[in-house]
N, C-alpha and C positions, 0 to 999 in steps of 0.2 A: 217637169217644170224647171225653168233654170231663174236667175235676175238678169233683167236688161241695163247694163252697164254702159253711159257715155266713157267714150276714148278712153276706153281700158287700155287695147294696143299702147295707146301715149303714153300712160301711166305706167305698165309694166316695164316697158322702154325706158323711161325717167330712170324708174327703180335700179334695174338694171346698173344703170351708167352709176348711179349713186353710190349703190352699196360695195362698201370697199372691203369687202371679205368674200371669197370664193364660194364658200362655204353656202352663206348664205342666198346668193343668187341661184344656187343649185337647188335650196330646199325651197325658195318662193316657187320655181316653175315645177317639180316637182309637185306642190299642194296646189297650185292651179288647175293641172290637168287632176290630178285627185276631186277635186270640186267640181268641174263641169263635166267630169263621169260619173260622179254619185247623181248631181242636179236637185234642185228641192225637195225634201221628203213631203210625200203625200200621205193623206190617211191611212193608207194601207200598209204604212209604216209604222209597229206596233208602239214606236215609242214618241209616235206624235197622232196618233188615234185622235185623240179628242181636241188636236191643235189644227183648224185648217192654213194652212201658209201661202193659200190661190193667191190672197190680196197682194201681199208683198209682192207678186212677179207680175202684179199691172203697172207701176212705175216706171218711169224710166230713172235710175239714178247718176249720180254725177261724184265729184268728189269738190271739198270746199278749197279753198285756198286760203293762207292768213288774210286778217281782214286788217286793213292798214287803219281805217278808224271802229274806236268801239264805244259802244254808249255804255260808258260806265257807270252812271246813274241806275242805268237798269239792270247792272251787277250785285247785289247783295247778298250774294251766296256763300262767304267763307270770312274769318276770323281773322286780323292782323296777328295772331298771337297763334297762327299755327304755320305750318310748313304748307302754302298751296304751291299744288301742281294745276294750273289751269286749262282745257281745251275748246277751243272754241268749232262747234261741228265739226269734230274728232283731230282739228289740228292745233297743235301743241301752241298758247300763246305766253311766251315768255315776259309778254309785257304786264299780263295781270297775275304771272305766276310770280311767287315769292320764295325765292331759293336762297337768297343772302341769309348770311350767319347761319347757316346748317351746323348744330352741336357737332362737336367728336366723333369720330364713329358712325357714323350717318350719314350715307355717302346716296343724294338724291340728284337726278341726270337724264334729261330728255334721252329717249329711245338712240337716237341716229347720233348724240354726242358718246351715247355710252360702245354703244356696235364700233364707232371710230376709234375709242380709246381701249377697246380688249377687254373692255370688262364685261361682256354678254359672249358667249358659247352656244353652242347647237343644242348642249344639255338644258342651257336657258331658257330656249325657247317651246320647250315639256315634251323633246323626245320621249323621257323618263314615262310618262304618261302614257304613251303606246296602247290605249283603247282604239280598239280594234270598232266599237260602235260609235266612234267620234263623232258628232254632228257635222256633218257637212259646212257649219258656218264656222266653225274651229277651222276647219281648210282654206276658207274663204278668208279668214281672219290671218293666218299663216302666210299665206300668198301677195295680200295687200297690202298688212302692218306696216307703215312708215311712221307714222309717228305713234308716240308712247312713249315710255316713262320707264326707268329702272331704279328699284331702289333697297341699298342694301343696308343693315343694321350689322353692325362688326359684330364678332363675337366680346360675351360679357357687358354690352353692354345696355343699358337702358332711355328709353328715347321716352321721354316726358310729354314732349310737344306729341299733340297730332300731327298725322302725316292725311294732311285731307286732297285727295284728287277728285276736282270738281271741269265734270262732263258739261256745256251748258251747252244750248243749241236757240240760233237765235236765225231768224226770217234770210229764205237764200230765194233768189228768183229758180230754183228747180229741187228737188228730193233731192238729199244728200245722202250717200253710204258714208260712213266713218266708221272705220276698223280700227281703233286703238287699241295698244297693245301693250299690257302692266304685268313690269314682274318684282314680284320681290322676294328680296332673299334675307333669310335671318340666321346667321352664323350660331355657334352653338353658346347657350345661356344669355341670350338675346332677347331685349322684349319692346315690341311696339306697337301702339296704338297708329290705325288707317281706317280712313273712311271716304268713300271711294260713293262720290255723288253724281247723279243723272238727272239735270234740271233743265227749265226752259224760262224762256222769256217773254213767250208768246205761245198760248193753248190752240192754237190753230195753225202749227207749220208741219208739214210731212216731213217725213224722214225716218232710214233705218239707221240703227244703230246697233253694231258687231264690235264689242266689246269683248275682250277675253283677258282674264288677268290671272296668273301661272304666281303659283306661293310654294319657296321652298323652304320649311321650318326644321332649323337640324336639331339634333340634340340640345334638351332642355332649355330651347327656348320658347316663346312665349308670344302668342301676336294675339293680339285683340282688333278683330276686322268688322268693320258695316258695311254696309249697301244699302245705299236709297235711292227708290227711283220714281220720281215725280216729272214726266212727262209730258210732252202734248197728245191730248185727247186724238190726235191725228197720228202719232209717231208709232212705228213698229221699233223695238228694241227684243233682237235673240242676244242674251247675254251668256258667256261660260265665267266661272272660277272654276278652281283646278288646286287643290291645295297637295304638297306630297309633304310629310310627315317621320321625321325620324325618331329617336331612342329618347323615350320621356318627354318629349315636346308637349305642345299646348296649339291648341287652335279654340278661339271663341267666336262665332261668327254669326251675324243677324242680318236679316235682308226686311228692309221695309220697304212694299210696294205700294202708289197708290195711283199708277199714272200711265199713257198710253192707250194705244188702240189694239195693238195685239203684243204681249210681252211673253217672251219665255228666258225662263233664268235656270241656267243647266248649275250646278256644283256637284262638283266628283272631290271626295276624298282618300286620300290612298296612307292607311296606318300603317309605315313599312319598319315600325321599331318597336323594341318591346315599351310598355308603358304609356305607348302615345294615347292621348283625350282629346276628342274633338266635339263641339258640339254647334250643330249649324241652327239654329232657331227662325222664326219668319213670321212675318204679319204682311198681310196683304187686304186691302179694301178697293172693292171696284161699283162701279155706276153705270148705269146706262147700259151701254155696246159693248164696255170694254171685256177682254180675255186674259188674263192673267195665267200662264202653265209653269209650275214649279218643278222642275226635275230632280231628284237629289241622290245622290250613289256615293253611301262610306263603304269602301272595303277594309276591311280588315284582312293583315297579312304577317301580321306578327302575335305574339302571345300575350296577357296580362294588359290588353287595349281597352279602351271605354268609348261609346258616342253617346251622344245624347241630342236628340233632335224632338224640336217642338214648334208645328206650323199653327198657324190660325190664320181664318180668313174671312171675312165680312160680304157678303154680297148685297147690292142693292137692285131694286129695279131688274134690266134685263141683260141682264150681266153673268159673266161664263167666267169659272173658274179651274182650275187642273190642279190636282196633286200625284205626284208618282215619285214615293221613297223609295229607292232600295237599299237594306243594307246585306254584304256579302259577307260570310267568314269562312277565310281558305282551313285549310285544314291543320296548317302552322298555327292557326288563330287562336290556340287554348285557350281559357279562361279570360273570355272574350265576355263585355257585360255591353247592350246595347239596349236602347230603349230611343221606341217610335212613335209620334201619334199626330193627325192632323184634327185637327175640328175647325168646321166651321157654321155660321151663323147666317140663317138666309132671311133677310129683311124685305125680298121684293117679290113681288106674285109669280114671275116668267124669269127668274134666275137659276143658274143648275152650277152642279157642282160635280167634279169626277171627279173621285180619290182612288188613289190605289198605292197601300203600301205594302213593301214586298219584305220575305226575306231567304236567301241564298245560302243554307248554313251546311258546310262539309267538315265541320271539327262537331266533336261529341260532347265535351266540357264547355258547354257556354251557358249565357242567360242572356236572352233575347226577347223581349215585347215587341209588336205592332199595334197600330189599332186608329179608327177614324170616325169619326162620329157628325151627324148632318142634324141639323135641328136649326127650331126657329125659339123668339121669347117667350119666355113662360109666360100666360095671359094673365096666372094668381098674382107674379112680381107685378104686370104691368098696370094691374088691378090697382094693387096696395098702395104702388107709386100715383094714381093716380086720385083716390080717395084721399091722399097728403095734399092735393091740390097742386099737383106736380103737372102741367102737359102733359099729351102726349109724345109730342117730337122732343122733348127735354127727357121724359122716361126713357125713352127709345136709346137715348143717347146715353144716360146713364146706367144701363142696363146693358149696352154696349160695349161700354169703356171696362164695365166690370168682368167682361167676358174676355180683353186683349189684357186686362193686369197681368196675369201671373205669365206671358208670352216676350212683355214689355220686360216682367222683372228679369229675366234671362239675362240681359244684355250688363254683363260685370265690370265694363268699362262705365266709369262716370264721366269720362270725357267723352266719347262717343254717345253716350245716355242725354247728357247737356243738349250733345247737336241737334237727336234725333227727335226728341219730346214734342219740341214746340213744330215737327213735321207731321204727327200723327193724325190722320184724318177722325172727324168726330163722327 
């Protein structure tokens, strides 16, 4: 299976003439030809088993161009009081982003202004990374990227503001691909809060969405990152992050899903310093049709490292959902402490759920949990709740809510926390 692409030829040609670095015209054709010789993973691909990806290659897609008017009435997506990066169907609009007074040290810069001025390298764009079982939409995303975002945090210092990148995707007369492409870098003893949104304007526009966003956190600093993705019921969205991690760093990371037709959201972590902590956390709620597939891979590669991951997931109705953790520890990874668990909650008669958490361990000094758990609401709670003279779709919900609490508490950013609250589906 491959995607059927309008005037890709033109576009790669565009690029081409564009990119003012040798460097990187080499590596876009390079992961081109990588991409239409791997071609779509099908189910017989153990790490998309329970994702089918047929639908995505009946489109035909296209790519957007800036939109010279925009209904900003229908914008409500972001805070005057933070740092937006704005995309309209994956291209960069500088007219609703807000870049003026950027603090000290905080150096935020559309993709192709940053590639111009030398501040993006080959190592930016996650050679470092070199997984060899890459997703094919990483390739795709590598070959395409034109617009996106770079944003760096100096060393020492501390960024107050949210750095929020809001994705929004609004009515195109054909399926749009958008490939954007986020990188950020946090110098050493650095700390930043980023929340990095995928919204729409309209629950009924197709379109994929190839997003990939590359995090390099060096020495003892500290990033506080979200992800929310609220969709249209029609849009396919394959997402990666990619975080690599050095000597006592910090990673805090939440993904809220509730949106889409078919979503997969890949995160690889890579602990390559002694001390590093990461912990990716996630809540997910879906309805209907929809398919949600969570991918998540911490390796561990240094010694005295910690992760800690905690999925939950809501299913309603006839609705599909995927889990697949893995955590690795090399053999360097001594005194490696890691803890895994997904649970989720099945609310609808014909919903299913695949979990499968893994673990890869080649060092002999560690402490390692997995663990996943499938169940529906207790009928004694729903009992109790309802002899109070509580409904039932009011019990339902409050019984609910009480199951994503301690999922939600993770998220140790209160500014991030603020954005994401009032998103959570009931």
């Amino acid at each position: 299976m491959n995607l059927k692409i309008n005037n890709l030829n033109t576009l790669i040609e565009t690029l081409a003439a564009k990119d003012s670095v040798n460097w990187l015209k080499e590596y876009r054709q390079k992961k081109l030809t990588q991409f239409y010789e791997a071609g779509i993973p099908n189910t017989k691909h153990e790490d998309w088993k329970y994702t089918n990806l047929s639908p995505l290659t009946k489109q035909t897609y296209t790519f957007a161009e800036e939109l010279e008017q925009i209904d900003l009435t229908a914008f409500q997506h972001y805070h005057n009081d933070d740092i937006n990066i704005v995309f309209i169907n994956g291209v960069f609009c500088e007219k609703l982003s807000e870049l003026e007074d950027i603090p000290e040290g905080v150096v935020v810069s559309s993709l192709e202004k940053a590639i111009a001025k030398g501040l993006v390298s080959l190592e930016d764009f996650g050679t470092n990374f070199k997984n060899p079982h890459a997703t094919p939409f990483v390739t795709l995303n590598d070959s395409l990227a034109h617009q996106g975002s770079f944003i760096k945090i100096k060393k020492n210092i501390k960024s107050s503001r949210v750095i929020h990148i809001v994705h929004v995707a609004t009515p195109t007369t054909a399926p749009v691909l958008s490939v954007p492409r986020i990188i950020i870098n946090l110098e050493e003893s650095a700390e930043a809060h980023i929340l990095e949104s995928h919204l729409t304007v309209d629950d009924h526009i197709s379109y994929l969405a190839n997003p990939l966003t590359d995090i390099f956190i060096k020495q003892n600093a500290f990033l506080y990152y979200g992800k929310m993705q609220r969709e249209s019921i029609e849009a396919f969205h394959v997402g990666t992050t990619r975080v690599w991690q050095e000597h006592d760093s910090q990673f805090d990371g939440f993904s809220l899903m509730s949106g889409g037709a078919l979503v997969r959201n890949n995160i690889e972590v890579l602990l390559n310093g002694e001390g590093a902590h990461t912990a990716i956390n996630g809540f997910y709620s879906v309805r209907a049709q929809q398919h949600v597939d969570n991918h998540t891979s911490i390796e561990h590669r240094a010694a005295n490292c910690t992760s800690h991951q905690l999925y939950k997931g809501i299913l309603h109705e006839s609705s599909r959902a995927v889990f697949n953790g893995k955590i690795i520890v090399q053999p360097e990874a001594q005194l490696t402490n890691s803890y895994q668990l997904n649970k989720n909650l099945l609310l609808g008669t014909d919903c299913r759920i695949d979990t499968k958490p893994q673990l890869e361990i080649f060092a002999d000094d560690v402490k390692c949990s997995h663990g996943a758990t499938i169940g529906q609401l207790n009928a004694d709670e729903l009992f109790y709740l309802k002899t109070r003279c509580i409904g039932k779709q009011e019990a339902i919900r409050m019984l609910s809510r009480g199951f994503v609490d301690d999922v939600l508490a993770t998220i140790k950013s209160q500014k991030i926390w603020k954005k994401l609250q009032c998103k959570i589906p009931h």
